[in-house]
N, C-alpha and C positions, 0 to 999 in steps of 0.2 A: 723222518717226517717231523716238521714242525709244526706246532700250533700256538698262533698268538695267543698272550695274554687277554685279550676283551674276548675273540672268541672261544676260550675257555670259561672265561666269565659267564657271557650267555648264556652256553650249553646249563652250565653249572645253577642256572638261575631259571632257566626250563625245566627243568628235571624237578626242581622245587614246589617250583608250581603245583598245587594239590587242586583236585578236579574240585567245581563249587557243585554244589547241590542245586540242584533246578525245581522251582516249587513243583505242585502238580499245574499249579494255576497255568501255567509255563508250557508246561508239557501238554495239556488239549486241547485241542483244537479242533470241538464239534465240526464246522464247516468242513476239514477234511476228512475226519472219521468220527462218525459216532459212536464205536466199539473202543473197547477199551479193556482190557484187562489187568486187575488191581489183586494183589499181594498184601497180606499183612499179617506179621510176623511178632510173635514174642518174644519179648527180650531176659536176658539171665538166663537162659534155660529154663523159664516159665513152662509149666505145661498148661494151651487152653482149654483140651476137651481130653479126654481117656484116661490111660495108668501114665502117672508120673512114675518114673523109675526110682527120683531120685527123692523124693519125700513118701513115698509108697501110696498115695491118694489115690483116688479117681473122680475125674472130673469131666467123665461122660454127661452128666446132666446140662454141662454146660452149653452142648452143642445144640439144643432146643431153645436157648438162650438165644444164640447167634444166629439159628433159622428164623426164629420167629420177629425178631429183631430187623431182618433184614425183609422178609414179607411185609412188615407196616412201614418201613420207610420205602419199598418200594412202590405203596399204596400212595404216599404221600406228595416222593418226589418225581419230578420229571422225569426219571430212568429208572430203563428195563434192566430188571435181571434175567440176563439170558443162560446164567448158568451161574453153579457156584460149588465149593468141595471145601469142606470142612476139616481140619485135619490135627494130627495132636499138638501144634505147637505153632500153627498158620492156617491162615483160610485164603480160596482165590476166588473173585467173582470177576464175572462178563457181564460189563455193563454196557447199555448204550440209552446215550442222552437222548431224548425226545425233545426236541427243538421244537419242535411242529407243537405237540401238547403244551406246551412250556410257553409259549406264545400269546396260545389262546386261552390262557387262565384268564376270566374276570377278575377285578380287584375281590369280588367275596370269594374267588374259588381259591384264592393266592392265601388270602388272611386266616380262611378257614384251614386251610393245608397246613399254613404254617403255625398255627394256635392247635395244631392235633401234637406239635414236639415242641413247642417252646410258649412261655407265657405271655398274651400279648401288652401290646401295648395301648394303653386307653382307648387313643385315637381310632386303631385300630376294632378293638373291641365295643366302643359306640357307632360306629361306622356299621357292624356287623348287626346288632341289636336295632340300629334306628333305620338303616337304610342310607343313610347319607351325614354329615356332616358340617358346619359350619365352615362359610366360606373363610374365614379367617385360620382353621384348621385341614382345608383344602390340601395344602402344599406338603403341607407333615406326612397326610396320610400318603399322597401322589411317590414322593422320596419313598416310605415305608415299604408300598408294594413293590416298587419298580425292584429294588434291594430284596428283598424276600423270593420276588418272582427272580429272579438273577440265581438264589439260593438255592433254590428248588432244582435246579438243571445241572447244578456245578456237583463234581461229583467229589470234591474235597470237601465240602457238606454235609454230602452224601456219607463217607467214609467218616467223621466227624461224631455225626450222629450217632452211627454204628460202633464205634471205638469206646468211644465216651461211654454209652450207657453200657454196654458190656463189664468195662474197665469199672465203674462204678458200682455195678450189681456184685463183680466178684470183691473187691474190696470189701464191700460194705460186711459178705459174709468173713470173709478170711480174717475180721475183724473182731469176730461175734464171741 
């Protein structure tokens, strides 16, 4: 059996090819499901919650960390937690996007929401305080919510939120 040269080549240049990573952004698509189920894993052989084996600690307390965590942002954002499991070294939650609720936020239900996890921004925060805004800062705020309300529903956000503050609360001790 022979096989030409260029098709050799090909083969040789497929097989190389390494799979690309797909954002999450990528991968949802509320319109077809709103369920979703999300993994997220420690790295090094970090342990998040129970007995590490390999530094002998326990780090049970942390998993009140990650419940409670995950109860105010699902307070916040557009998505249900429809389940979740906690585990020594990964957590999985069932989420689904509320489209519907996500929709019908007000501009003050979006600002408020989103001023419960991140600091705002003036516009925002006098908008909140006065009730409305000059019309020369109209636009800034209209961009603001539109972007925030979009925030709210996206579950890489969502997952963002949750990672980050964890990630930062156990540093902050393992630090101390």
């Amino acid at each position: 059996m022979h096989i030409s040269h260029e098709l050799l080549q090909l083969s040789f240049k497929l097989l190389m090819v390494k799979p690309m990573t797909i954002s999450r952004r990528k991968l949802i698509e509320p319109q077809i499901t709103p369920f979703y189920h999300v993994i997220n894993r420690c790295v090094r052989r970090a342990y998040l919650c129970g007995d590490d084996p390999y530094s002998g600690k326990n780090y049970h307390h942390r998993r009140s960390w990650i419940v409670n965590k995950i109860k105010q942002l699902a307070a916040v954002f557009c998505i249900d937690v429809c389940a979740y499991a906690v585990m020594s070294n990964h957590y999985h939650l069932v989420l689904k996007i509320d489209t519907e609720q996500q929709k019908k936020l007000t501009p003050q239900a979006v600002i408020s929401r989103w001023l419960q996890l991140f600091n705002g921004h003036p516009i925002a925060v006098d908008f909140l305080k006065e009730g409305q805004v000059g019309a020369e800062k109209q636009q800034a705020l209209s961009n603001l919510v539109t972007e925030w309300q979009q925030r709210l529903g996206s579950i890489s956000w969502f997952m963002r939120c949750l990672n980050e503050g964890i990630a930062r609360k156990a540093n902050k001790i393992r630090s101390m």
